[in-house]
N, C-alpha and C positions, 0 to 999 in steps of 0.2 A: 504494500500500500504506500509506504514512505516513497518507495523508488517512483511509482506511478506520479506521483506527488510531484517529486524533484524534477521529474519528466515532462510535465505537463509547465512546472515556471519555465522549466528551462525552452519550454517550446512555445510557453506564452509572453516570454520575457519581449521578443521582438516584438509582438505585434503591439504590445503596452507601450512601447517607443513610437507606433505608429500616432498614437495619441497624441504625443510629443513632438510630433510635425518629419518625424524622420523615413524617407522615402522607401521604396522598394528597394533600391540599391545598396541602401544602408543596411536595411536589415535582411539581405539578403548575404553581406559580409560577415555583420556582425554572426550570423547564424553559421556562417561557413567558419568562422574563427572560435564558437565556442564549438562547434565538432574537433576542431582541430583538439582544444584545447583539454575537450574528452580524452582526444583518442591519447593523447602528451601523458595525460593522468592515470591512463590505464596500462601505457607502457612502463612507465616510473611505479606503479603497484606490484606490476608484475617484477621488476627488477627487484625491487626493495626484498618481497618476500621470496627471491632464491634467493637472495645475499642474505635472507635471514633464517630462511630453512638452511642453508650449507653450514650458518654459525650455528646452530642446533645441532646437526649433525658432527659436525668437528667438535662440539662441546660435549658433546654424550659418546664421542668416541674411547673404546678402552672402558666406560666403566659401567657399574651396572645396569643404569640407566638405557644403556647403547640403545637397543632394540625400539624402547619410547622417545631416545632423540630423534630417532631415525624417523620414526614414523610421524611426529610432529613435526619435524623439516618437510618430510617430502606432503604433508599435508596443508603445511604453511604455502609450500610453493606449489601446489596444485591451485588452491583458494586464488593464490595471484594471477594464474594463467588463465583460471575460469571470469574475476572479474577484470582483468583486464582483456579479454576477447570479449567478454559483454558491453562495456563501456566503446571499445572499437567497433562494435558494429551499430551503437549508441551515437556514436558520430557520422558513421556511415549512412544510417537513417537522417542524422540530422543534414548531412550534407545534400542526399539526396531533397529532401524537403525545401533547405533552402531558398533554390527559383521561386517552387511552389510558394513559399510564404511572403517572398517578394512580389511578385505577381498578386496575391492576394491583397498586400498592403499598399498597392499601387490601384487596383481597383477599389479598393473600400476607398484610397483617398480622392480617386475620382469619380464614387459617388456622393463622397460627400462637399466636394467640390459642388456635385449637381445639383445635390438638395439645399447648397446654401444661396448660390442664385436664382433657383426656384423660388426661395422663402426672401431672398430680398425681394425680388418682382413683387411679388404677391405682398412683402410690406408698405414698397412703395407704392403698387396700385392702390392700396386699404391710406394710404398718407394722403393719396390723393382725391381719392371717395370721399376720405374725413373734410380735406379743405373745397372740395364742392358743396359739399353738405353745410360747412362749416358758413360761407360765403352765400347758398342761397337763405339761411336761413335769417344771414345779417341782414339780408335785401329786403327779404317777408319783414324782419322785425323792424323796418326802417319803413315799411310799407302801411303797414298796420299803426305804427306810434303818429306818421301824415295822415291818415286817414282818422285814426282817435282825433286828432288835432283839428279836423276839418269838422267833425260831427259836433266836437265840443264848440268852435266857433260858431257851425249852424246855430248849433240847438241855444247858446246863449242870444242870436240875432231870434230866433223864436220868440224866447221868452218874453225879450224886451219887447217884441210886438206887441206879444199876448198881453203882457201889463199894459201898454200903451193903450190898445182895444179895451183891457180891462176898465182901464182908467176912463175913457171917455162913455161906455156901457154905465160908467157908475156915474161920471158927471152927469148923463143925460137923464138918466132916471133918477136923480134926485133932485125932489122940486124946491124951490126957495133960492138955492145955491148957485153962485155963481160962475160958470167956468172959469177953469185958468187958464188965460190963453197967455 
């Protein structure tokens, strides 16, 4: 499970750079270089543990031991040869994959190249809707406040009539009183 683990950063490690603005080429290197960098690792394992199964073995040589040096050397440096041909063919995978994940990180970033000028278009048609909308509505409210302004001037030129007619309705029908002229 751990390994699947380490497998899976190590193989998501690049695309997470992609995030980071780094192209297909890049992380098609950097993926070629930690293969390398496996396979370096699993070469140097395997060395380490013959050089330290042979020290087991020369140290348990001659004495009672012998028989258990011997077989925890040559188990020491079996373990080495088995992870380091796992780790080699670990990079081998990784190398093959590589393009592939260049290629991937070059498509994802050309469509999100896509979808951000898609999504500016579409913000600035919506900026532009807004100041139509924004602009007829000044016109209607500038429309509407003249035309308040014309009703209110009517209607006070009314009234003043209606009083005026009121007024002379009242002068007339009242007897004794003398108009004001």
């Amino acid at each position: 499970m751990n390994r699947q683990i380490r497998m899976g950063v190590v193989l998501l490690g690049p695309l997470a750079l992609t995030a980071w603005g780094c192209t297909g080429e890049q992380i098609e290197s950097g993926t070629k270089a930690t293969a390398t960098g496996i396979e370096k690792t699993g070469q140097a394992i395997e060395t380490g543990s013959k050089r330290l199964g042979e020290n087991i073995k020369d140290t348990g040589t001659g004495s009672k031991l012998e028989e258990a040096a011997s077989a925890t050397g040559k188990a020491i440096e079996k373990s080495g040869e088995v992870t380091s041909n796992v780790l080699n063919r670990a990079g081998e995978k990784l190398e093959e994959v590589a393009p592939q994940a260049g290629q991937a990180v070059d498509r994802a970033g050309a469509k999100l190249k896509e979808l951000k000028h898609k999504a500016g278009e579409k913000l600035k048609d919506l900026e532009t809707q807004a100041g139509n909308l924004e602009q007829k509505a000044s016109e209607k409210l500038k429309d509407l406040k003249t035309q308040a302004g014309d009703l209110e001037r009517k209607t006070g030129e009314k009234l003043k009539d209606l009083g005026e007619k009121a007024q002379e309705v009242i002068d007339q029908n009242t007897p004794g009183d003398n108009p004001k002229n």
